[in-house]
KOLZAMI-972837 format. One record per residue: chain; x, y, z of N, C-alpha, C in turn. Coordinates in pm, whole numbers. Example, Ala and Ser with C-alpha at 12.3 -4.5 7.8 and 13.67 -1.06 7.14 Angstrom:
(atom "A",(1319,-569,780),(1230,-450,780),(1320,-330,780))
(atom "A",(1285,-225,708),(1367,-106,714),(1290,3,787))
end
This chain:
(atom "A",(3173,-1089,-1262),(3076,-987,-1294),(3088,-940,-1438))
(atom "A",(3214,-905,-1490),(3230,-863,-1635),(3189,-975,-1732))
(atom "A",(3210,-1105,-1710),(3175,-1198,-1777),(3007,-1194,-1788))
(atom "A",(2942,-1210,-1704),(2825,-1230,-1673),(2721,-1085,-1758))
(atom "A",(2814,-953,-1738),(2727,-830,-1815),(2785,-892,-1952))
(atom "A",(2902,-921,-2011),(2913,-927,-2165),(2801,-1040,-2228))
(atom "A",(2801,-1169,-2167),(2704,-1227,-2198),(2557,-1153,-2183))
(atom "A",(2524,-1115,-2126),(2373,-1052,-2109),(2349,-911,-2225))
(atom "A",(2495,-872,-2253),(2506,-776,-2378),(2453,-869,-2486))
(atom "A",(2516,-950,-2549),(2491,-1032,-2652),(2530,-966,-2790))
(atom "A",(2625,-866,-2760),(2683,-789,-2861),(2744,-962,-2964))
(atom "A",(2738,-919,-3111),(2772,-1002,-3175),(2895,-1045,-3208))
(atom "A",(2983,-1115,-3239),(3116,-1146,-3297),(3157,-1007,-3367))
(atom "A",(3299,-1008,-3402),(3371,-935,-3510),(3279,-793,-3463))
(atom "A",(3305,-745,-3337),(3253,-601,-3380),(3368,-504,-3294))
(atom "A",(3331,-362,-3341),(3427,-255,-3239),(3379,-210,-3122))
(atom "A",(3460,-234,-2993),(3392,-182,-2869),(3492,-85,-2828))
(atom "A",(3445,32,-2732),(3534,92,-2652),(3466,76,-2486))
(atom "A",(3576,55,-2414),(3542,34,-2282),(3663,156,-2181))
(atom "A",(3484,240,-2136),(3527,318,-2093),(3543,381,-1951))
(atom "A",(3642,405,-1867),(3729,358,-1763),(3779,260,-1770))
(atom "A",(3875,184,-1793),(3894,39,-1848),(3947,28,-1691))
(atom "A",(3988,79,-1609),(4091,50,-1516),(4154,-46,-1523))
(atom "A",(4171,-185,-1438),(4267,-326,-1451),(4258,-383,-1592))
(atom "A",(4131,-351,-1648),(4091,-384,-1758),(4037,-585,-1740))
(atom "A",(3918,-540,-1643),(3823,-700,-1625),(3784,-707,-1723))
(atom "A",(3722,-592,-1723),(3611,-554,-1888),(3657,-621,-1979))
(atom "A",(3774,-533,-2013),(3805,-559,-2200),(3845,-724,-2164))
(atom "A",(3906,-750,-2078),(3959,-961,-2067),(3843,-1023,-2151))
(atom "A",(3736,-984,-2049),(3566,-1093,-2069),(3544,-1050,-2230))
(atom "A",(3545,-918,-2208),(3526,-895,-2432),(3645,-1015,-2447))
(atom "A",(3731,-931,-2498),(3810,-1012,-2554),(3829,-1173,-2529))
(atom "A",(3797,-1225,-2433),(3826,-1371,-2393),(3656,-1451,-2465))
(atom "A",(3547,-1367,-2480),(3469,-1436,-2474),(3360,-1371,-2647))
(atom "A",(3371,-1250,-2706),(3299,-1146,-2773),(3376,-1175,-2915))
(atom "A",(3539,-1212,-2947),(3590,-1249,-3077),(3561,-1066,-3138))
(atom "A",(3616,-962,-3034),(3572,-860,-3089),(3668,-816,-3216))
(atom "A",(3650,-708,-3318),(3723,-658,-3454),(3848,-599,-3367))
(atom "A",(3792,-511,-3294),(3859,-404,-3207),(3804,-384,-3066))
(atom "A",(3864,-313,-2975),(3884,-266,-2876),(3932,-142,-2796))
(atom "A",(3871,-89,-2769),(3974,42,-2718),(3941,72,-2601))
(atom "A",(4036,69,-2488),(4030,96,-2364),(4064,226,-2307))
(atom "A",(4025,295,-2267),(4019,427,-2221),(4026,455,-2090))
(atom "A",(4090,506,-2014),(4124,547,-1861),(4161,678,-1821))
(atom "A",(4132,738,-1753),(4218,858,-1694),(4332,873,-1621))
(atom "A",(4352,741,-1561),(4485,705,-1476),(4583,620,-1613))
(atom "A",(4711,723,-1655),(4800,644,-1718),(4860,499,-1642))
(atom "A",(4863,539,-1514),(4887,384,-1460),(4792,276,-1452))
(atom "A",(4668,283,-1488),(4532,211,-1492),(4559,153,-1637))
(atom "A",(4618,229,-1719),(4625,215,-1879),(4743,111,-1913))
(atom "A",(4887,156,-1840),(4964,54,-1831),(4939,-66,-1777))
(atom "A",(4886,-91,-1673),(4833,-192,-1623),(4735,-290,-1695))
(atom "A",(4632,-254,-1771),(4579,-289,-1814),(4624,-357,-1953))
(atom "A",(4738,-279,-2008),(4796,-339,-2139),(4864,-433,-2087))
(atom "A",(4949,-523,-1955),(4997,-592,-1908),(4906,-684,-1906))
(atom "A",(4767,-706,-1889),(4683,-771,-1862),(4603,-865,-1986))
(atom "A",(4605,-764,-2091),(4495,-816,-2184),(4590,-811,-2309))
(atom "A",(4607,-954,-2370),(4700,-1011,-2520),(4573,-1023,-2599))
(atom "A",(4557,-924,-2752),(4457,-947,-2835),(4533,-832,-2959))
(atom "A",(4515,-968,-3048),(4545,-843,-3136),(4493,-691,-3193))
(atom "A",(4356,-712,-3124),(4270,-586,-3201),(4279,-483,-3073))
(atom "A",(4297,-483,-2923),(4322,-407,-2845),(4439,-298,-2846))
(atom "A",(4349,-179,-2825),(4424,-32,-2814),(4421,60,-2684))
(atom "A",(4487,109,-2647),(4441,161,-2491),(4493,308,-2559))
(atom "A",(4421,427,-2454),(4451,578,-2475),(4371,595,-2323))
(atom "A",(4475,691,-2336),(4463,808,-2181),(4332,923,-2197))
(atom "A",(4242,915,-2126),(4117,1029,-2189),(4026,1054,-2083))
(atom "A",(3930,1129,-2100),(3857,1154,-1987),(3725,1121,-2050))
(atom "A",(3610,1042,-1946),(3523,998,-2026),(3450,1082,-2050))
(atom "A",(3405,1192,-1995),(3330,1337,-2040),(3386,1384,-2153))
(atom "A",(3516,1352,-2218),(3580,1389,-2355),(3594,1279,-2441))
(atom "A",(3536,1164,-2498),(3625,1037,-2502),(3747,1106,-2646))
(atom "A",(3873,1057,-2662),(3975,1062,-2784),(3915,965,-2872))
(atom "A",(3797,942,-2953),(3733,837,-3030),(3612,925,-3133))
(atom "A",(3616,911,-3245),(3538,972,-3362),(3429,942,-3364))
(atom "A",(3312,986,-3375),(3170,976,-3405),(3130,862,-3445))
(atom "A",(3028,824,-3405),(3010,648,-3494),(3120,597,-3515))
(atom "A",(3249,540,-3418),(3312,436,-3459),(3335,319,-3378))
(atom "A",(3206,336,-3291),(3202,168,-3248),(3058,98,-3260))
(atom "A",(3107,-46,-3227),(2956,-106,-3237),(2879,-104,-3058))
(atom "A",(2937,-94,-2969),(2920,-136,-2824),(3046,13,-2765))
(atom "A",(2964,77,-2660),(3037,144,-2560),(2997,70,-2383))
(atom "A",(3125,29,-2328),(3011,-22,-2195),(3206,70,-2096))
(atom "A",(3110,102,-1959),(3170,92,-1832),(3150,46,-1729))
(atom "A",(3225,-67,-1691),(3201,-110,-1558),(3278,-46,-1439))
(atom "A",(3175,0,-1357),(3184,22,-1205),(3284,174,-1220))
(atom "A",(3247,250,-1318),(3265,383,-1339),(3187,497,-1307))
(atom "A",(3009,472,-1343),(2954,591,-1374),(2921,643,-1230))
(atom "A",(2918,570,-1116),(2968,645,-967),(3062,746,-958))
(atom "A",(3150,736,-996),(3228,843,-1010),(3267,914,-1085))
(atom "A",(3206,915,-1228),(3239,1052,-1296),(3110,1120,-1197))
(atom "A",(3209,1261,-1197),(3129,1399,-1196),(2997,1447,-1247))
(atom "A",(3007,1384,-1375),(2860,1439,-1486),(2859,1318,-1544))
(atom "A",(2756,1202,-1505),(2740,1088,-1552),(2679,1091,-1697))
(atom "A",(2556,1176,-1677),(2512,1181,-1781),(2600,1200,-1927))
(atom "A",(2731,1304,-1889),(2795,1380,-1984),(2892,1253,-2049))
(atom "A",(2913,1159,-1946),(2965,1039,-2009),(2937,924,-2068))
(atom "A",(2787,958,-2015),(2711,835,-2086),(2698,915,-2267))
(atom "A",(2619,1029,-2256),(2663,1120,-2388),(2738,1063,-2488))
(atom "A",(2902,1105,-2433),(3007,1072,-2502),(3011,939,-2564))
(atom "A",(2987,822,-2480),(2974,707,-2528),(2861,663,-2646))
(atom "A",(2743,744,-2624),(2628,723,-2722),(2709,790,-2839))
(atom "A",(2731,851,-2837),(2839,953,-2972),(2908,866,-3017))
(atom "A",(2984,828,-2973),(3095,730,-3040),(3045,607,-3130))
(atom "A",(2940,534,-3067),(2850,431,-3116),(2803,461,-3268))
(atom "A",(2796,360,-3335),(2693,376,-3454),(2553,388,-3409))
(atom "A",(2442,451,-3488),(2348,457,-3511),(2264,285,-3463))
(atom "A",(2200,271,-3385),(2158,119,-3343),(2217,26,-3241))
(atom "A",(2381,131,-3216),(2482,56,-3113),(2477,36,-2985))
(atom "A",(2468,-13,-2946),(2508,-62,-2756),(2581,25,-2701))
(atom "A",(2511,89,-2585),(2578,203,-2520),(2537,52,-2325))
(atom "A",(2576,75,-2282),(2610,-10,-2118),(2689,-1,-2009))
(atom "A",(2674,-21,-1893),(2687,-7,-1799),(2683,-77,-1690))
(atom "A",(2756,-101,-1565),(2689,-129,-1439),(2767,-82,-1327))
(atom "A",(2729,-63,-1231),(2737,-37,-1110),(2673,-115,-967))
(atom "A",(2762,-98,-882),(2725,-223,-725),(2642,-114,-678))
(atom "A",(2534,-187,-625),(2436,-218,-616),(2495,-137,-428))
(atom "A",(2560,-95,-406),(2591,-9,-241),(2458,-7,-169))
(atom "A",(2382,34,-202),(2243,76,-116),(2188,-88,-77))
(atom "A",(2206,-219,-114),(2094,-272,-126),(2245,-412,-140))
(atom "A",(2229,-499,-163),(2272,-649,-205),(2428,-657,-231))
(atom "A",(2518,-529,-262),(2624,-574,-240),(2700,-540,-84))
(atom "A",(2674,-641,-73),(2660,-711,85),(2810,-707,181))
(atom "A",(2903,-766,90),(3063,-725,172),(3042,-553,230))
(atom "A",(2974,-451,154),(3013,-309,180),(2894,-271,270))
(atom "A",(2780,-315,255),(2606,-295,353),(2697,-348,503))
(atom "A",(2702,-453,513),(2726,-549,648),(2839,-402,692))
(atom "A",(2907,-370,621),(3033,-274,732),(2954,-154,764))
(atom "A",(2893,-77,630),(2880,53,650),(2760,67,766))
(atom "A",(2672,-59,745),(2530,-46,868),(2615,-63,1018))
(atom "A",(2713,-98,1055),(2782,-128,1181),(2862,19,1170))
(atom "A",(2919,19,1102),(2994,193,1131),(2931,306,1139))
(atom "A",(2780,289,1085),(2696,433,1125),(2629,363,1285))
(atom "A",(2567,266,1277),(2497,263,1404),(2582,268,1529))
(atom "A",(2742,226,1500),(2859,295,1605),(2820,481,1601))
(atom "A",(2901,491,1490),(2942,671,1453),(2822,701,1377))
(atom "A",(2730,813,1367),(2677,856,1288),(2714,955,1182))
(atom "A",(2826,958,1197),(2898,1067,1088),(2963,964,1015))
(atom "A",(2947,879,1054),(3019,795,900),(2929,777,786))
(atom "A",(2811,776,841),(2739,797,686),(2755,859,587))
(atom "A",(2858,954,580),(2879,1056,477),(3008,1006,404))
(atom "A",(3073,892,421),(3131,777,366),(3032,633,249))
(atom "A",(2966,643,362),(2866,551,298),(2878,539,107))
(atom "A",(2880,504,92),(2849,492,-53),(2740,449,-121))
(atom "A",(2636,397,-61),(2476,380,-74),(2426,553,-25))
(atom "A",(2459,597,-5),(2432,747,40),(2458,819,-13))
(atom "A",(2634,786,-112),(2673,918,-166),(2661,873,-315))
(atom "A",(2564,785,-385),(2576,719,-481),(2471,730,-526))
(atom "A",(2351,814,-542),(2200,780,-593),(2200,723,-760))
(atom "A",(2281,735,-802),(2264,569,-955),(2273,468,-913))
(atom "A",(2317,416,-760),(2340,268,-738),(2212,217,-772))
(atom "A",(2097,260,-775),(1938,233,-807),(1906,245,-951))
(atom "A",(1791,89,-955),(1757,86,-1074),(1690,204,-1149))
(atom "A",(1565,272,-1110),(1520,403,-1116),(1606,513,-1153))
(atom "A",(1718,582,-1081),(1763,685,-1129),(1894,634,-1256))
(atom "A",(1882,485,-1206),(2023,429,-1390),(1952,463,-1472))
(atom "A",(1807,398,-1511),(1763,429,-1623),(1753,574,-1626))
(atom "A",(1722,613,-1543),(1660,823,-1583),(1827,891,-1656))
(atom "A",(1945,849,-1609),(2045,907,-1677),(2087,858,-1797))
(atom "A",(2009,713,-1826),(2043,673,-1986),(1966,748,-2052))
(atom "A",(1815,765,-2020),(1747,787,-2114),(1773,992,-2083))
(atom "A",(1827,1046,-2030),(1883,1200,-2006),(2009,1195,-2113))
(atom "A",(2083,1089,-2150),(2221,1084,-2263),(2118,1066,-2393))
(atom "A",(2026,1025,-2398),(1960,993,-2538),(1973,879,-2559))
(atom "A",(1953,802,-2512),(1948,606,-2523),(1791,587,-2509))
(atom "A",(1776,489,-2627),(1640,437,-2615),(1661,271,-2553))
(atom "A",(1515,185,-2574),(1508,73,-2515),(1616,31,-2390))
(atom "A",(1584,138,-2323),(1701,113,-2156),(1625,21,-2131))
(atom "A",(1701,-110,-2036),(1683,-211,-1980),(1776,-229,-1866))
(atom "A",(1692,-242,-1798),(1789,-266,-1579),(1795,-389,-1581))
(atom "A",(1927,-454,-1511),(1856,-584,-1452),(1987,-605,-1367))
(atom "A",(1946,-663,-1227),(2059,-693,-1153),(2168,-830,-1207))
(atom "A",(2214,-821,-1161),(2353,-920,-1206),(2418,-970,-1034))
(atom "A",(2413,-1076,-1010),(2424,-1176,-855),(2518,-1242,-901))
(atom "A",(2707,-1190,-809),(2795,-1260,-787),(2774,-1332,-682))
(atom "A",(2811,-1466,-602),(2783,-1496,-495),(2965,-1447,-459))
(atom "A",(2964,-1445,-299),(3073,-1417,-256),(3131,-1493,-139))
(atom "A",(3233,-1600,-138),(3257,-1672,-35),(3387,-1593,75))
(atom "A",(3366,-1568,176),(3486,-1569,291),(3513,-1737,384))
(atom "A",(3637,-1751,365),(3708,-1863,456),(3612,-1864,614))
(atom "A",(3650,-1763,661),(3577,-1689,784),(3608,-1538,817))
(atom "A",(3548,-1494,897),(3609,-1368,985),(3712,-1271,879))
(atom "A",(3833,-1297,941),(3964,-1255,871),(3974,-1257,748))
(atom "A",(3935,-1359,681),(3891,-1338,533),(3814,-1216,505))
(atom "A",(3726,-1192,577),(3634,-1052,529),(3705,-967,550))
(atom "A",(3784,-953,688),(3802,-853,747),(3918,-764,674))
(atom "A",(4008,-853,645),(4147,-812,568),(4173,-712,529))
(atom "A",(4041,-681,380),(4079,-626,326),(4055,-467,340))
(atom "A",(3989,-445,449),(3918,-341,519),(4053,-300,582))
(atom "A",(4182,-338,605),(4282,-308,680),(4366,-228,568))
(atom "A",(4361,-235,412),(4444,-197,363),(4448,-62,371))
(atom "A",(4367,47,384),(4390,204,411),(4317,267,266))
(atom "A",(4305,177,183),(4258,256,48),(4142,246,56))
(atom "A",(4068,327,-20),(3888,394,-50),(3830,389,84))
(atom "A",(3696,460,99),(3646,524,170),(3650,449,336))
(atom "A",(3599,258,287),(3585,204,389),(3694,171,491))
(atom "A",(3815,125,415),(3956,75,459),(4005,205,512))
(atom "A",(3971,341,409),(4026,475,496),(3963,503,643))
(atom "A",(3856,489,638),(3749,469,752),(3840,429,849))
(atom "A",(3799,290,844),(3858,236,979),(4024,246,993))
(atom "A",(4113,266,890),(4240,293,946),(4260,402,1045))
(atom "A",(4126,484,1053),(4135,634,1067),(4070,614,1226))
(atom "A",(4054,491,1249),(3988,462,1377),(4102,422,1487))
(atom "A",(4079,495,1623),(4175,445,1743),(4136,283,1757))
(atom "A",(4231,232,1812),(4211,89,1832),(4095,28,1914))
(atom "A",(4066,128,2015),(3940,52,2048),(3811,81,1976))
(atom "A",(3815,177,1888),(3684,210,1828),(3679,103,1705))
(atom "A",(3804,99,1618),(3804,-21,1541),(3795,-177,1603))
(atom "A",(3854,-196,1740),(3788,-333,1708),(3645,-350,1786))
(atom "A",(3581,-214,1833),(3415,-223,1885),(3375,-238,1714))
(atom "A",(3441,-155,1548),(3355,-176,1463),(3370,-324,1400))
(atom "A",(3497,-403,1464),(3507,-538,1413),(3467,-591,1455))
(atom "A",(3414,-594,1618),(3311,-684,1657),(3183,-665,1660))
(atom "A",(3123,-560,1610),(2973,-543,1578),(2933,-624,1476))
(atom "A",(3050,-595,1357),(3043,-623,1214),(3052,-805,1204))
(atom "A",(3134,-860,1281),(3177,-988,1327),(3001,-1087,1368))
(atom "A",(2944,-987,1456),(2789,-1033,1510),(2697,-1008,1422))
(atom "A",(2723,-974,1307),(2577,-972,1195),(2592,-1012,1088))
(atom "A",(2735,-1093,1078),(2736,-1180,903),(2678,-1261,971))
(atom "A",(2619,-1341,822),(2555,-1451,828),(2680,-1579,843))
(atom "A",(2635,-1681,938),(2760,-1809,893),(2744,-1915,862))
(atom "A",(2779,-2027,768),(2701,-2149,755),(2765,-2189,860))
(atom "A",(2722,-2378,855),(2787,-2478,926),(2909,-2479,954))
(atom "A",(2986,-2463,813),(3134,-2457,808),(3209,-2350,824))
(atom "A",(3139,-2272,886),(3200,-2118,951),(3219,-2043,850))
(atom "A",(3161,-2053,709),(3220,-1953,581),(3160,-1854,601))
(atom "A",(3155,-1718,537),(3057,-1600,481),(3013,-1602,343))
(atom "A",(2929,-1647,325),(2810,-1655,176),(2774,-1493,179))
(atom "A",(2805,-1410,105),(2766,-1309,86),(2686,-1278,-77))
(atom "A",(2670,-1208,-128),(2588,-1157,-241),(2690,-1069,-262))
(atom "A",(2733,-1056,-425),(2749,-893,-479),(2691,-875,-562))
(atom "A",(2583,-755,-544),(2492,-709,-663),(2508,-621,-747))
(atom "A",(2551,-629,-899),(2544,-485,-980),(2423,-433,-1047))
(atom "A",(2385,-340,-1046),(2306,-318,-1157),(2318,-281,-1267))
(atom "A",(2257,-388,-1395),(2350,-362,-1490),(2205,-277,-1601))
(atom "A",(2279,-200,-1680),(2198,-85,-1772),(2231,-99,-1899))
(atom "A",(2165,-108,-2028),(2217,-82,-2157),(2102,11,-2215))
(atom "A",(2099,74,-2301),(2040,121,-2407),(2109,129,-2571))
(atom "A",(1979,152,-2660),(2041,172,-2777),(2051,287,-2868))
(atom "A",(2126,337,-2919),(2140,516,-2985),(2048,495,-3113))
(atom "A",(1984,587,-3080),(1870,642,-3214),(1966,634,-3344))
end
């Protein structure tokens, strides 16, 4: 997915980016592995997201700092490109971070974004959450197509162009997604972390495996018993006046 938005950026060689939430730091890899950027600066709120990420990515022009993206630690006009992937769901005041990032940019610079697509095509998280409400109806308030109204093309653009970004442009971005079978999907729904995996850990045993076998009866399967799934982001850029 990070590969696929940097190419569709088309940001040029030799320039300065900051990427903001960097978390594992996918982002800055695909810059750096593929963009020949001047600089880099990765930004996180989790110091352990920040360490992690400097473990990850060897470049000489890469810098990481601890910051909040509603504040970024970065001077007025000093990049050429600001992008976050799979962040602006969860800041608090999206707009206030998209802001910050237009600030930082030069005059003409690449401000970007994307986010999964929850409501609609990214498909590993639709296939569970439609089986756990039509079980429970209070799980919808988990949902993340529910608790997410930017996952949509419509309200992405309305918060770029609310930060002051002109020529906003939407366009989805299609990972395909293979499972072995079954257990392959299912796995990772067992680990206990974020909303869905908290979900069902939080389920007695027979209610979890009525939601593993609902969920089990509505993937799609080829011949060879795999799961072909879709992950959809929607990806956003604009450019600062």
């Amino acid at each position: 997915m990070a590969r696929a938005f940097v190419a569709w950026l088309a940001v040029p060689e030799q320039r300065d980016w900051v990427d903001v939430g960097c978390g594992t730091g996918a982002l800055l890899h695909a810059i750096a592995e593929t963009r020949n950027p001047r600089s880099i600066v990765g930004i996180d709120a989790s110091p352990g997201f920040v360490e992690y990420a400097k473990s990850r990515v060897a470049h000489p022009g890469v810098r990481f700092e601890v910051g909040d993206a509603r504040s970024l630690p970065r001077e007025t006009g000093s990049a050429d490109a600001a992008v976050a992937g799979l962040l602006l769901n969860f800041v608090p005041e999206p707009v206030q971070a998209l802001a910050e990032m237009t600030r930082v940019v030069r005059p003409g610079g690449a401000v970007a974004a994307y986010v999964w697509d929850y409501a609609g095509k990214m498909e590993l998280m639709r296939y569970f959450w439609d089986a756990a409400v039509a079980l429970d109806p209070d799980a919808e308030s988990l949902d993340e197509g529910r608790r997410f109204p930017i996952c949509h093309p419509t309200p992405l653009a309305a918060v770029m162009a609310q930060a002051g970004l002109t020529d906003v442009e939407v366009r989805p971005i299609d990972i395909p997604t293979r499972f072995r079978d079954f257990d392959d999907y299912w796995s990772p729904f067992l680990g206990g972390q974020g909303p869905a995996p908290g979900y069902v850990m939080s389920l007695e045993e027979g209610r979890r495996a009525a939601l593993r076998e609902r969920i089990r009866s509505t993937l799609p399967r080829t011949s060879g018993g795999s799961i072909d799934l879709v992950a959809r982001a929607w990806a956003v850029r604009g450019r600062r006046r």
